[in-house]
CHARMM internal coordinates of N, CA and C (Angstrom, degrees):
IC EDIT
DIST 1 N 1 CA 1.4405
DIST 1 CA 1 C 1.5241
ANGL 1 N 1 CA 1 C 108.81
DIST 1 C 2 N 1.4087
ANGL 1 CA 1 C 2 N 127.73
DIHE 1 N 1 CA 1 C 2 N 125.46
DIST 2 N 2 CA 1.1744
ANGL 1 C 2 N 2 CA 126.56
DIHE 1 CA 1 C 2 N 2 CA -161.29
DIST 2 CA 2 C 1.9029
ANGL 2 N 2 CA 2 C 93.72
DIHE 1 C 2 N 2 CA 2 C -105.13
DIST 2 C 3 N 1.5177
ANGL 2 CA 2 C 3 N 98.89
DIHE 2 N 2 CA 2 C 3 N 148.13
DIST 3 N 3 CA 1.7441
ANGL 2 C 3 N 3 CA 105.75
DIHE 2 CA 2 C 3 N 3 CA -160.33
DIST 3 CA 3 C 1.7821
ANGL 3 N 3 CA 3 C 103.68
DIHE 2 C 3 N 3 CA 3 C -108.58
DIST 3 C 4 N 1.3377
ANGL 3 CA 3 C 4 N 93.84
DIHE 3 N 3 CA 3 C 4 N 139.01
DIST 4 N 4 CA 1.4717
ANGL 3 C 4 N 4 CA 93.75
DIHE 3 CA 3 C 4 N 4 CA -171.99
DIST 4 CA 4 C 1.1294
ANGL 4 N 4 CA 4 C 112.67
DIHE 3 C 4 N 4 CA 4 C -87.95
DIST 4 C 5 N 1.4484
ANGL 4 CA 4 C 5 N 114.29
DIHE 4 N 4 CA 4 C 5 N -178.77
DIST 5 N 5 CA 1.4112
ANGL 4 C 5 N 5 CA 135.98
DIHE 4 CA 4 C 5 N 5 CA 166.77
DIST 5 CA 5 C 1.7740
ANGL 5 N 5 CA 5 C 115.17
DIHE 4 C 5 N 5 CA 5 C -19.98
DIST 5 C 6 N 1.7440
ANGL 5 CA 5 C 6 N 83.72
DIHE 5 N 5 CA 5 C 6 N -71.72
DIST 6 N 6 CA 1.7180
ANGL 5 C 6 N 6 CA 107.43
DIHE 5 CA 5 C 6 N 6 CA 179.71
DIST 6 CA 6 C 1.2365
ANGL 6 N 6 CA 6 C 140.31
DIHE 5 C 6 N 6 CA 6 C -58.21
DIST 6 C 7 N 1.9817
ANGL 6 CA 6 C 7 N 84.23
DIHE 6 N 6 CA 6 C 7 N -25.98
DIST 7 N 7 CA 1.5301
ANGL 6 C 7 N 7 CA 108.89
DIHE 6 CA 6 C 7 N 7 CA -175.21
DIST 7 CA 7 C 1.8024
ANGL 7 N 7 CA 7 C 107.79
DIHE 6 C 7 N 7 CA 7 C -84.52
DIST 7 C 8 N 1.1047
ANGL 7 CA 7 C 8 N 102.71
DIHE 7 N 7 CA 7 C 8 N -37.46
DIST 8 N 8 CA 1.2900
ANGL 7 C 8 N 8 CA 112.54
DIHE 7 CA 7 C 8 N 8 CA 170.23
DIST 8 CA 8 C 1.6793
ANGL 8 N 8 CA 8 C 123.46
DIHE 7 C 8 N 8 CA 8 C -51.43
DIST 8 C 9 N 1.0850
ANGL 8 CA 8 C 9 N 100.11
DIHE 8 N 8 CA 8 C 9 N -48.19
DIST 9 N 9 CA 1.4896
ANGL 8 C 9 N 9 CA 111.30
DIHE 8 CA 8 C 9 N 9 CA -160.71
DIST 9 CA 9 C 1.5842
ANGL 9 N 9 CA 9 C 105.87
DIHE 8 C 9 N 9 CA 9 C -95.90
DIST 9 C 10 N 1.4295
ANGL 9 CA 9 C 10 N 106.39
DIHE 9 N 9 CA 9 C 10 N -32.48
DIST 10 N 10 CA 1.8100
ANGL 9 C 10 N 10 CA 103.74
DIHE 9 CA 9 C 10 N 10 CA 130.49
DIST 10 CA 10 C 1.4502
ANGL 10 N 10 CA 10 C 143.70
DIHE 9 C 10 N 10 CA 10 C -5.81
DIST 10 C 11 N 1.7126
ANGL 10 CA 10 C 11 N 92.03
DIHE 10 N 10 CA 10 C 11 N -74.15
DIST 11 N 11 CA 1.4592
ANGL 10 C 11 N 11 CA 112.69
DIHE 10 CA 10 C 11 N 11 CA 162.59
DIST 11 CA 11 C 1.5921
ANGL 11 N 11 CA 11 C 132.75
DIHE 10 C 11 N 11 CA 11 C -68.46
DIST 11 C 12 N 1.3519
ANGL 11 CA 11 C 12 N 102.59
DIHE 11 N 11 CA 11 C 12 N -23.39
DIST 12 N 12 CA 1.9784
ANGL 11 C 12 N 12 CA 106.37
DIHE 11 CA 11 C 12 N 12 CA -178.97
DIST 12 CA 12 C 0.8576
ANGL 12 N 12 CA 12 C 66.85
DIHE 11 C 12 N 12 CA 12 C -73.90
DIST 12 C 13 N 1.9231
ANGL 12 CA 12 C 13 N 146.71
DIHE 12 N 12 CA 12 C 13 N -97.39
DIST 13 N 13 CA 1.3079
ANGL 12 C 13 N 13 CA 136.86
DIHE 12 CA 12 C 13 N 13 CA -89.44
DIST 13 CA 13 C 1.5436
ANGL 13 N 13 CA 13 C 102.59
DIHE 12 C 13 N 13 CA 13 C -68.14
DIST 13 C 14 N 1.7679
ANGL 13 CA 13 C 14 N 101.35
DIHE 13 N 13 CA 13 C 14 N -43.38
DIST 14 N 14 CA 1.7391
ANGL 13 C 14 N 14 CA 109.40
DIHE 13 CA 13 C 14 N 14 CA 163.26
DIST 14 CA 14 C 1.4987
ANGL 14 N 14 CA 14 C 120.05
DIHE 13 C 14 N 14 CA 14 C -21.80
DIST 14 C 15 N 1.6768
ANGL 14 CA 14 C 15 N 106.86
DIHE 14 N 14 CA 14 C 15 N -66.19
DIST 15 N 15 CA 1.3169
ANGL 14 C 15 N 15 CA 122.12
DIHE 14 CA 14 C 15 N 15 CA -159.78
DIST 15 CA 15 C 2.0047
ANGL 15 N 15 CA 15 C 104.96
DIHE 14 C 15 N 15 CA 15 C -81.40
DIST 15 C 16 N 1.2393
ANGL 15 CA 15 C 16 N 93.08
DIHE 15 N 15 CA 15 C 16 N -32.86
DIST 16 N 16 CA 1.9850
ANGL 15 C 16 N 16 CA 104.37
DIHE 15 CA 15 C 16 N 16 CA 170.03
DIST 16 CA 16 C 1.8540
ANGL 16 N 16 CA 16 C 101.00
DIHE 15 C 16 N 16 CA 16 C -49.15
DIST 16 C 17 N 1.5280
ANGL 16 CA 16 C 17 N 109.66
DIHE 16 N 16 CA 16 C 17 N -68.50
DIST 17 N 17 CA 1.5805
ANGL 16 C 17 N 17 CA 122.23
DIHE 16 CA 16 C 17 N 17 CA 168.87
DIST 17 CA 17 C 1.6225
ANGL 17 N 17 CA 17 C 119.16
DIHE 16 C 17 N 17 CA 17 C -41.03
DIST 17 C 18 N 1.3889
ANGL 17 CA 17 C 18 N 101.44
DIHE 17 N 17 CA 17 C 18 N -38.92
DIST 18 N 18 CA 1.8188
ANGL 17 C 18 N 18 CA 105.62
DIHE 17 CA 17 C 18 N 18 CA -172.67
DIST 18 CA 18 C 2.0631
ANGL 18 N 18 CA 18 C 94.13
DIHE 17 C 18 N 18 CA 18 C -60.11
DIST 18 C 19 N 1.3408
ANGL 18 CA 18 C 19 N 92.65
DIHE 18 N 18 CA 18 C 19 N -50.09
DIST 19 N 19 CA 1.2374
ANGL 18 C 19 N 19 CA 106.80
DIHE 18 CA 18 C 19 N 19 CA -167.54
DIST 19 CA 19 C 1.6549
ANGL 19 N 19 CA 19 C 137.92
DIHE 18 C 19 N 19 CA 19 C -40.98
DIST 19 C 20 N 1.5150
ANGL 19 CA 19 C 20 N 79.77
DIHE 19 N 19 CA 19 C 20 N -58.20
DIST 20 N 20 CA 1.5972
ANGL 19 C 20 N 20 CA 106.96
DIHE 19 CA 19 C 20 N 20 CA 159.18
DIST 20 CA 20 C 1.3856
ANGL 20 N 20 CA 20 C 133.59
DIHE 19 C 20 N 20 CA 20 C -68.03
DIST 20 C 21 N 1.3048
ANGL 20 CA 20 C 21 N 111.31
DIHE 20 N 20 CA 20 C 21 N -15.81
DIST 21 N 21 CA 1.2887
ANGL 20 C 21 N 21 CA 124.24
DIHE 20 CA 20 C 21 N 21 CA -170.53
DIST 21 CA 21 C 1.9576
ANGL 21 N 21 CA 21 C 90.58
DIHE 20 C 21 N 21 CA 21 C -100.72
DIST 21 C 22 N 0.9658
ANGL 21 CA 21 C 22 N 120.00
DIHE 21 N 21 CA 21 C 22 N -61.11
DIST 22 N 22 CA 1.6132
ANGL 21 C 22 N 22 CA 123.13
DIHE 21 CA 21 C 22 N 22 CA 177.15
DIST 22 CA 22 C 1.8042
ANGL 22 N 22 CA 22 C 92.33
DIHE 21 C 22 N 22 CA 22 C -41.34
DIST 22 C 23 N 1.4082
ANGL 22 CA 22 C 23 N 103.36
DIHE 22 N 22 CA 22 C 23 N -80.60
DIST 23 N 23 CA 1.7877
ANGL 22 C 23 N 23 CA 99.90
DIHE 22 CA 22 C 23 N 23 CA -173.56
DIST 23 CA 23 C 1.7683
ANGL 23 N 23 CA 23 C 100.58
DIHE 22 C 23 N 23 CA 23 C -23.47
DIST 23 C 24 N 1.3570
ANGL 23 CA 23 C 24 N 106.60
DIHE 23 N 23 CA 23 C 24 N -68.51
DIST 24 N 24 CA 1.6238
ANGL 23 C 24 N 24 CA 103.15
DIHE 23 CA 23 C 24 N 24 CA -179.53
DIST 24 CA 24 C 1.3727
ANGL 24 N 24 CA 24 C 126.37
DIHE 23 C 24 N 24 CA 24 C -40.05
DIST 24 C 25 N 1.6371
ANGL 24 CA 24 C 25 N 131.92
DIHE 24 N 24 CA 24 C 25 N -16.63
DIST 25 N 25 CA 1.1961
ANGL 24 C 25 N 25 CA 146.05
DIHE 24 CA 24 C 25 N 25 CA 159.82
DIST 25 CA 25 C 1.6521
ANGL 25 N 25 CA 25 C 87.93
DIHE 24 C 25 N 25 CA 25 C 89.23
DIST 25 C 26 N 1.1096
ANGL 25 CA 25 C 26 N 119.02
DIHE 25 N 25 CA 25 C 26 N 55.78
DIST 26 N 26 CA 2.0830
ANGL 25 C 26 N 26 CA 141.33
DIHE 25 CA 25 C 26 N 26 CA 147.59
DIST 26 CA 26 C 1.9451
ANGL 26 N 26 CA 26 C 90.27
DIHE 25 C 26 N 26 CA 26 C -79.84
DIST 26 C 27 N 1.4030
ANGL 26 CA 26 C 27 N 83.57
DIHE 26 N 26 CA 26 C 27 N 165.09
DIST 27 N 27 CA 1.3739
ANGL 26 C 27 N 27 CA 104.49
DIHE 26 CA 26 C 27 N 27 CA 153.95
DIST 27 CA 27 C 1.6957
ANGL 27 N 27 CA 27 C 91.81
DIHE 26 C 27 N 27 CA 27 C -115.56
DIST 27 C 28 N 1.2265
ANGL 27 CA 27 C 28 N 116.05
DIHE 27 N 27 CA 27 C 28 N 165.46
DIST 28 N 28 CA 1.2030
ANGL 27 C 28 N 28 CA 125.57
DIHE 27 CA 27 C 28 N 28 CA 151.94
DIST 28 CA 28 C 1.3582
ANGL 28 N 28 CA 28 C 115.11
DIHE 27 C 28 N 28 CA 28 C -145.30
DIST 28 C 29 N 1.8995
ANGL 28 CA 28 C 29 N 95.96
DIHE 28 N 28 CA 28 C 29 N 174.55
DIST 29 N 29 CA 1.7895
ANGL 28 C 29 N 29 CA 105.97
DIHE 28 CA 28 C 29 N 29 CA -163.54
DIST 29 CA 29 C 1.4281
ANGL 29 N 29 CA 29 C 98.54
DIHE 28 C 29 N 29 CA 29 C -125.07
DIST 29 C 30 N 0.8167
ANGL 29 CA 29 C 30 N 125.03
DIHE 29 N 29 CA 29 C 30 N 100.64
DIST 30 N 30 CA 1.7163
ANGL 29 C 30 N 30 CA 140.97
DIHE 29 CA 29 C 30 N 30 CA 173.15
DIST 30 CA 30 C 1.2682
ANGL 30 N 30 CA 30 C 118.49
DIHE 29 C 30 N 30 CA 30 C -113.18
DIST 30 C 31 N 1.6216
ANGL 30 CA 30 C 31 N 118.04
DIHE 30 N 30 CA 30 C 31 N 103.66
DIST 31 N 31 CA 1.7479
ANGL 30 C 31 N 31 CA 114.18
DIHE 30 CA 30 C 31 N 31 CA 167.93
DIST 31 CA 31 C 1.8701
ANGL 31 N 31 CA 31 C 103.87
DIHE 30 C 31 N 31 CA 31 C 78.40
DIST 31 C 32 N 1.5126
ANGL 31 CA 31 C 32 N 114.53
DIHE 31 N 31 CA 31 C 32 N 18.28
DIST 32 N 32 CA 1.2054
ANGL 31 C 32 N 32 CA 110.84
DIHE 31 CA 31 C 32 N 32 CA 158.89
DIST 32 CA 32 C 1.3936
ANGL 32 N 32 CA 32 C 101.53
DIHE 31 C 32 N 32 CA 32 C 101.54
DIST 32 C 33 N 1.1781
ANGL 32 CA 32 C 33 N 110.99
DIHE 32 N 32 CA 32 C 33 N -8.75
DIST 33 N 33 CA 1.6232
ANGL 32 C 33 N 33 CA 101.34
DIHE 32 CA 32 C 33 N 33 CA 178.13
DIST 33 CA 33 C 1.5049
ANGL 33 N 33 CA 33 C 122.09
DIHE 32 C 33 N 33 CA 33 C -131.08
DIST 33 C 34 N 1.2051
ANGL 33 CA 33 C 34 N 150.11
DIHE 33 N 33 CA 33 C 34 N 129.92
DIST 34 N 34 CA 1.5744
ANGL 33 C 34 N 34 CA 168.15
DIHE 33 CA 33 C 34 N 34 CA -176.69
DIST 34 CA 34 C 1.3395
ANGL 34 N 34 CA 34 C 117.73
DIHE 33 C 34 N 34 CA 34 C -53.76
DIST 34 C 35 N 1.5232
ANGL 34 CA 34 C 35 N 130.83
DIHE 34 N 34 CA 34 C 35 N 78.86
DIST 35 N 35 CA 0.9738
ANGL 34 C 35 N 35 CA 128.56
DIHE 34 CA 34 C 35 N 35 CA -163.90
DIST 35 CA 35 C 1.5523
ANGL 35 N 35 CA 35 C 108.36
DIHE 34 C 35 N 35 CA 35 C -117.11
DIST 35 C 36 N 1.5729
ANGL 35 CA 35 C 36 N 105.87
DIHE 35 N 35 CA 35 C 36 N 134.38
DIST 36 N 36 CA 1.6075
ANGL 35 C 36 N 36 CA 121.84
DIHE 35 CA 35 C 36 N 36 CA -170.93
DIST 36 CA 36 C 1.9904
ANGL 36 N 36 CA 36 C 105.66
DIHE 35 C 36 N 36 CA 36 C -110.63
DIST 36 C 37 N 1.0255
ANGL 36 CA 36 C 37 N 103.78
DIHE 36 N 36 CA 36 C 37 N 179.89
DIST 37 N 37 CA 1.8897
ANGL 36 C 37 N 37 CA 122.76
DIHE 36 CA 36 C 37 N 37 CA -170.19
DIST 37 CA 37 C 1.6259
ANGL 37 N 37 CA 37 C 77.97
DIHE 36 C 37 N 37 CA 37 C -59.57
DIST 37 C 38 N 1.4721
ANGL 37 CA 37 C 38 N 161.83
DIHE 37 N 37 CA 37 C 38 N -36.86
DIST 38 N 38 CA 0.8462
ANGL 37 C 38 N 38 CA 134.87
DIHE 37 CA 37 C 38 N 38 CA 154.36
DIST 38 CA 38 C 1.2647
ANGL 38 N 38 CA 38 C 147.22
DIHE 37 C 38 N 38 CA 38 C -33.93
DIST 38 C 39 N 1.0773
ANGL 38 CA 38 C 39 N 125.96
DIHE 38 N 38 CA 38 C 39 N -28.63
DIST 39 N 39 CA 1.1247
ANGL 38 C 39 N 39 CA 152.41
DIHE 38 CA 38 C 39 N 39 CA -144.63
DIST 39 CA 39 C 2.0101
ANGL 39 N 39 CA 39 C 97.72
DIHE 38 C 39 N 39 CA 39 C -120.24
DIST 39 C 40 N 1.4924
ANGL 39 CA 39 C 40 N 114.69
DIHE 39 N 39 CA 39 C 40 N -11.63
DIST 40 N 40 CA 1.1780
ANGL 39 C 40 N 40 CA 107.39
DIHE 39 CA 39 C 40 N 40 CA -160.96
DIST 40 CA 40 C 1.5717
ANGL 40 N 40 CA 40 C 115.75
DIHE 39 C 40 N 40 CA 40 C -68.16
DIST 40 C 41 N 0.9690
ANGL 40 CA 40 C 41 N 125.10
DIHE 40 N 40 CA 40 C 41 N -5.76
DIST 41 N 41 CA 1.4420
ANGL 40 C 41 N 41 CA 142.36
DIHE 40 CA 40 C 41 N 41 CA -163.29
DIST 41 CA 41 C 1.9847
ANGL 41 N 41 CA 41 C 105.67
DIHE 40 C 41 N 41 CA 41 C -94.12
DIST 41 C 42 N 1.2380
ANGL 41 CA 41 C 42 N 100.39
DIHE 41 N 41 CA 41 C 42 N -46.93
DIST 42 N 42 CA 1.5690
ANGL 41 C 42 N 42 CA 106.36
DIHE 41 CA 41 C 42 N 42 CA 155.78
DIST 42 CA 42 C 1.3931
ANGL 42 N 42 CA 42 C 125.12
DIHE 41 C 42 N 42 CA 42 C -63.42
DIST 42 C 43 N 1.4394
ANGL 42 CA 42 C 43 N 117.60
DIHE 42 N 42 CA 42 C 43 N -34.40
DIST 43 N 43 CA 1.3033
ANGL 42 C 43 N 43 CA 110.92
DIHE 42 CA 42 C 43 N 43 CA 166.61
DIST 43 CA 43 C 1.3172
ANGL 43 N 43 CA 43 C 128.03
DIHE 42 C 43 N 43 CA 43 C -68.44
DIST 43 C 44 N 1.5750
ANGL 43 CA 43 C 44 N 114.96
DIHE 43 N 43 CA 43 C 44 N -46.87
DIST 44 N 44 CA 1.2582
ANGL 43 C 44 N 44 CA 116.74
DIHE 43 CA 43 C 44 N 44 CA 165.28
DIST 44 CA 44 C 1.6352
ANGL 44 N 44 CA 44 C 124.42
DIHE 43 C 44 N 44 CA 44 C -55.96
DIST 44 C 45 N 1.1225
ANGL 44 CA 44 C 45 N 93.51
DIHE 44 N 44 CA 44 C 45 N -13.70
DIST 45 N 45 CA 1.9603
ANGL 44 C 45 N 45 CA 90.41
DIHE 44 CA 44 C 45 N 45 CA -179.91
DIST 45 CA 45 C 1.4254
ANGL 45 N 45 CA 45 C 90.86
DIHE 44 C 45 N 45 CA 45 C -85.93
DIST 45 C 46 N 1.4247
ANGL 45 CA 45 C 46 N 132.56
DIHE 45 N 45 CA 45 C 46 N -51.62
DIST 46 N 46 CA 1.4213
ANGL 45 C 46 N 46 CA 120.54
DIHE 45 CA 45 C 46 N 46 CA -176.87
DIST 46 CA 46 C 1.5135
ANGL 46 N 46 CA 46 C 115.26
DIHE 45 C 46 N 46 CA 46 C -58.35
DIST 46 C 47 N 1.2853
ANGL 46 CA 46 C 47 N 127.24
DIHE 46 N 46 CA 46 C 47 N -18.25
DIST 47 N 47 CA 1.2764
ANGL 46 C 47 N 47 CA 123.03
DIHE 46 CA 46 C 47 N 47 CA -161.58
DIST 47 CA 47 C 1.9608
ANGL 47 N 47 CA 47 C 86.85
DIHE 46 C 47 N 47 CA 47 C -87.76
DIST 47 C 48 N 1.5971
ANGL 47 CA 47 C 48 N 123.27
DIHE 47 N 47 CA 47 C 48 N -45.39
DIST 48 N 48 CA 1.3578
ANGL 47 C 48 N 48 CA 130.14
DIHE 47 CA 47 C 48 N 48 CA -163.25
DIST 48 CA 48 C 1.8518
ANGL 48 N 48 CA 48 C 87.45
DIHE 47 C 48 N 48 CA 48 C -71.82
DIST 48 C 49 N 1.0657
ANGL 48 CA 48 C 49 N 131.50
DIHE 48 N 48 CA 48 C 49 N -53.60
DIST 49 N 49 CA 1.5386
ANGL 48 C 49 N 49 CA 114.99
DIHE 48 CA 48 C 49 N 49 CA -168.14
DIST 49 CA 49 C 1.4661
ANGL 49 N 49 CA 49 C 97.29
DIHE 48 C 49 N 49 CA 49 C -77.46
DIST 49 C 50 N 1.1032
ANGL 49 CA 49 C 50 N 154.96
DIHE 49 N 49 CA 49 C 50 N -26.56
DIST 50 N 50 CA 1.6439
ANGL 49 C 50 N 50 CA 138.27
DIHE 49 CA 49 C 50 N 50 CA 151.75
DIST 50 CA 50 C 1.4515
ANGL 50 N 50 CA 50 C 105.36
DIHE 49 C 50 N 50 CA 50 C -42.76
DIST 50 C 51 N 0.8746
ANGL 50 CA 50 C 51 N 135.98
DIHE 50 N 50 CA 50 C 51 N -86.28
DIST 51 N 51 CA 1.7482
ANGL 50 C 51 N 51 CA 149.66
DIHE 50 CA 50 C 51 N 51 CA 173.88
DIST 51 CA 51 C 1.4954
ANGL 51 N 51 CA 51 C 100.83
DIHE 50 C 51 N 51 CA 51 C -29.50
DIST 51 C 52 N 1.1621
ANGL 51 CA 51 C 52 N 142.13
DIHE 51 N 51 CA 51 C 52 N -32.39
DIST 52 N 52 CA 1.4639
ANGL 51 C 52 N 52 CA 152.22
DIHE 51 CA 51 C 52 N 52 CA 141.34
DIST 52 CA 52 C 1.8448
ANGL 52 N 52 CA 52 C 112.68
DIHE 51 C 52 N 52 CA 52 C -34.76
DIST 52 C 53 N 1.4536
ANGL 52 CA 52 C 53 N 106.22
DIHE 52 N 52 CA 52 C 53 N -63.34
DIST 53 N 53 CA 1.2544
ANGL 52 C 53 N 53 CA 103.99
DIHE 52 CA 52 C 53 N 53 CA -170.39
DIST 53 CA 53 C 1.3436
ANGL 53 N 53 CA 53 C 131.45
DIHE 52 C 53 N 53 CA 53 C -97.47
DIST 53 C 54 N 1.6320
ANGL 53 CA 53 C 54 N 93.36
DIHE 53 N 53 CA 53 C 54 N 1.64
DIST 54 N 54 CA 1.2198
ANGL 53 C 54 N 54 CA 101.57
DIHE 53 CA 53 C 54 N 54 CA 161.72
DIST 54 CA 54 C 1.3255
ANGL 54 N 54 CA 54 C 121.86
DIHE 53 C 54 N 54 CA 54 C -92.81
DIST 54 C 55 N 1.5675
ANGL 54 CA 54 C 55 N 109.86
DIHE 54 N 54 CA 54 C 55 N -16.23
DIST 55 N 55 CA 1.6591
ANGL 54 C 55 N 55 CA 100.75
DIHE 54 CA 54 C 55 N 55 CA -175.50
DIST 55 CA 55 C 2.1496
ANGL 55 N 55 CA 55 C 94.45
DIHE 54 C 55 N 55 CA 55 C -90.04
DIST 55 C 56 N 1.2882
ANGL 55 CA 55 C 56 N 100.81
DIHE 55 N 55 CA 55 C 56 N -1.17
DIST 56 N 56 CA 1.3210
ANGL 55 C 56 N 56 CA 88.74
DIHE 55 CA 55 C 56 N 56 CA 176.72
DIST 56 CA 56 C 1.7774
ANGL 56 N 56 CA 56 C 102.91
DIHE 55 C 56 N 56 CA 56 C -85.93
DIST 56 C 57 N 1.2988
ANGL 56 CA 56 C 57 N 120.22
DIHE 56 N 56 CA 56 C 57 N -37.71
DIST 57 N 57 CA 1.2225
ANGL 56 C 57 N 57 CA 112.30
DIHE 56 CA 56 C 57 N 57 CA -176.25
DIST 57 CA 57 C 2.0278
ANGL 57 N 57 CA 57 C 124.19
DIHE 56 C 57 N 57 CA 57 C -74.01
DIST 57 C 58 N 1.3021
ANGL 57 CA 57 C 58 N 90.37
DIHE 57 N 57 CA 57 C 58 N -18.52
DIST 58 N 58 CA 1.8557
ANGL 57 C 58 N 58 CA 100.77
DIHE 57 CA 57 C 58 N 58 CA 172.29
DIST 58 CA 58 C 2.0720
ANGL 58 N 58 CA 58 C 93.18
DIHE 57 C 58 N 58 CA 58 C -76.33
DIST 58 C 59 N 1.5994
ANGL 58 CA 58 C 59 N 110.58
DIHE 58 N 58 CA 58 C 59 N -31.64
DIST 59 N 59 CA 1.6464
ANGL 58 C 59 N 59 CA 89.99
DIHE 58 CA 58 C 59 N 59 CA -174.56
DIST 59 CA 59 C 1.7566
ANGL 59 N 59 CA 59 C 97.57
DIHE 58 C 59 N 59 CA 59 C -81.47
DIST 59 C 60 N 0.6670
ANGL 59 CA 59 C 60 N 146.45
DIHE 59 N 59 CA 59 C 60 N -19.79
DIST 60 N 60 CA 1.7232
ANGL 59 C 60 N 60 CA 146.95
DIHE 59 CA 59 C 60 N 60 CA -173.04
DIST 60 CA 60 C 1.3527
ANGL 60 N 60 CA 60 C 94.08
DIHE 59 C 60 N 60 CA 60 C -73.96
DIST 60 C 61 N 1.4831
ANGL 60 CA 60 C 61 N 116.01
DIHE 60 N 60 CA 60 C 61 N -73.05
DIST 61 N 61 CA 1.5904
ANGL 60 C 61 N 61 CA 114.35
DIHE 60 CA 60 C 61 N 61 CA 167.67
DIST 61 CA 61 C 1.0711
ANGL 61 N 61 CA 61 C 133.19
DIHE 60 C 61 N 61 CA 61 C -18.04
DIST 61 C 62 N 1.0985
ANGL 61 CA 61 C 62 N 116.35
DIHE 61 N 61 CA 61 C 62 N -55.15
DIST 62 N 62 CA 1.6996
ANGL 61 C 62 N 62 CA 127.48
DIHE 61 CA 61 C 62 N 62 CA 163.15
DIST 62 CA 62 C 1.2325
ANGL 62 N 62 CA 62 C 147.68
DIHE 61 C 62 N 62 CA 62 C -87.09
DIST 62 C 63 N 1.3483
ANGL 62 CA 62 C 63 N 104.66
DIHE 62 N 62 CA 62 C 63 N 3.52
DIST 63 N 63 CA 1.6540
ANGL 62 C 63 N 63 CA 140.48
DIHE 62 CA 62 C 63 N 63 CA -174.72
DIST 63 CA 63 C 1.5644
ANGL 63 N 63 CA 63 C 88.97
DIHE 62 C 63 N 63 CA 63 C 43.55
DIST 63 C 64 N 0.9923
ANGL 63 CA 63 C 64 N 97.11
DIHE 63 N 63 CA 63 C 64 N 89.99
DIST 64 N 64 CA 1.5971
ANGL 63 C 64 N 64 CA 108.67
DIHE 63 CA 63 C 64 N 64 CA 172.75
DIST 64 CA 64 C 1.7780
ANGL 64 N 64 CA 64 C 81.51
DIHE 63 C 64 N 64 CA 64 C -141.81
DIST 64 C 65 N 1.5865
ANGL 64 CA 64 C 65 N 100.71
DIHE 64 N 64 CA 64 C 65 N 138.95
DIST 65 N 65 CA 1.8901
ANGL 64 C 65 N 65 CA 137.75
DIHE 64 CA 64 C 65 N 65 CA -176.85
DIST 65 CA 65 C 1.9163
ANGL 65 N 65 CA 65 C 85.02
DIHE 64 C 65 N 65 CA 65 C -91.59
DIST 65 C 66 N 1.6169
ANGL 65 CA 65 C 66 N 91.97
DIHE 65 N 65 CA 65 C 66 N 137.70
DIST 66 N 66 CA 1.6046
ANGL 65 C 66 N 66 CA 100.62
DIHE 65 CA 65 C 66 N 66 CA -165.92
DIST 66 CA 66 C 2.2441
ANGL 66 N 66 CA 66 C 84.16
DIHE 65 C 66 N 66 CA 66 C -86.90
DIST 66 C 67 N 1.1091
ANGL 66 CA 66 C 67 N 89.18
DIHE 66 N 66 CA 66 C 67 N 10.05
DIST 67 N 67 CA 1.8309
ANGL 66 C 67 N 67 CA 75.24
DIHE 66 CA 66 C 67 N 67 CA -177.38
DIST 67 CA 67 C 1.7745
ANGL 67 N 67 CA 67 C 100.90
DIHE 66 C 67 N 67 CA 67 C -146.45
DIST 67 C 68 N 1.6773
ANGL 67 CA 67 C 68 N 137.86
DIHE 67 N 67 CA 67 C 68 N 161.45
DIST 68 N 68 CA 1.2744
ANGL 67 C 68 N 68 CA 110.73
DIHE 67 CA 67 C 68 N 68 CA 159.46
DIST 68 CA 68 C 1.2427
ANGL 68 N 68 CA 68 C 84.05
DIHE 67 C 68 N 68 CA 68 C -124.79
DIST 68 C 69 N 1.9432
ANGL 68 CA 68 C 69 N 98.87
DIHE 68 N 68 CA 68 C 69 N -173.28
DIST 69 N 69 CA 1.7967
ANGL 68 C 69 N 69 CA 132.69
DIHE 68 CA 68 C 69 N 69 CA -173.71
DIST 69 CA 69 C 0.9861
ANGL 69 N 69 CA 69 C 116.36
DIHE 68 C 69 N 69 CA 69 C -92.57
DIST 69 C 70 N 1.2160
ANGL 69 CA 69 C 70 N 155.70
DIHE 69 N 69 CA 69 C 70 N 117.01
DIST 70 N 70 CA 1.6315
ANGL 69 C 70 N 70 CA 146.89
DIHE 69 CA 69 C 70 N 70 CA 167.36
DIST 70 CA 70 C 2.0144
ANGL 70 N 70 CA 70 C 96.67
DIHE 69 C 70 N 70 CA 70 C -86.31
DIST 70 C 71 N 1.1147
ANGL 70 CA 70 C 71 N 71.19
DIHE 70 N 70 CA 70 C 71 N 142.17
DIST 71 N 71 CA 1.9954
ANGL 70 C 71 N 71 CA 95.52
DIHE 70 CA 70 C 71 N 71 CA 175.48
DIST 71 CA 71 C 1.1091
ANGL 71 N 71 CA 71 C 103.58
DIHE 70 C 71 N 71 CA 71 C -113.48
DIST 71 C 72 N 1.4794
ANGL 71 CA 71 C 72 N 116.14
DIHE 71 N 71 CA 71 C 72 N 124.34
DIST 72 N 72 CA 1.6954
ANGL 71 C 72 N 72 CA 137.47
DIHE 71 CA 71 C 72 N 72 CA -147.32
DIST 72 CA 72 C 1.8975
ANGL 72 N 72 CA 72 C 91.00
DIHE 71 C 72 N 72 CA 72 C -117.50
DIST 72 C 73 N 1.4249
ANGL 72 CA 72 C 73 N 106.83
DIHE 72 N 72 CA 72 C 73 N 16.91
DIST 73 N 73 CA 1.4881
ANGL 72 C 73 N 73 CA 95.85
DIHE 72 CA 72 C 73 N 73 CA -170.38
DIST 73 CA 73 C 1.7240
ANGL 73 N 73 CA 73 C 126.93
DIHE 72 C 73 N 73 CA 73 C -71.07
END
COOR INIT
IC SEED 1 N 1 CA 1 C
IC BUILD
């Protein structure tokens, strides 16, 4: 099942919240499991590969090329 725009950005705001709430010294429960200020280093990688796939899915969206060509003419 391929994840949208909405669905995506869904999920950072999740992992943005996990975040802030750990900094705040919470535990939190995300995806079934109990995660403490330990754990903060996993969150932030989930929050950077969300923020990843969403800026990949706004460039697909827009047929925008993840690179361009320079013409040397």
């Amino acid at each position: 099942m391929a994840v949208t725009i909405n669905q995506a950005q869904q999920i950072l705001e999740r992992y943005i919240t996990a975040e802030q709430e750990v900094l705040e010294g919470r535990t939190v429960s995300f995806g079934g499991r109990t995660l403490t200020m330990v754990d903060l280093s996993e969150i932030r990688a989930g929050r950077k590969e969300w923020e990843r796939k969403i800026a990949s899915l706004k460039r697909a969206a827009s047929g925008g090329r993840p690179y361009k060509l320079a013409s040397f003419d």
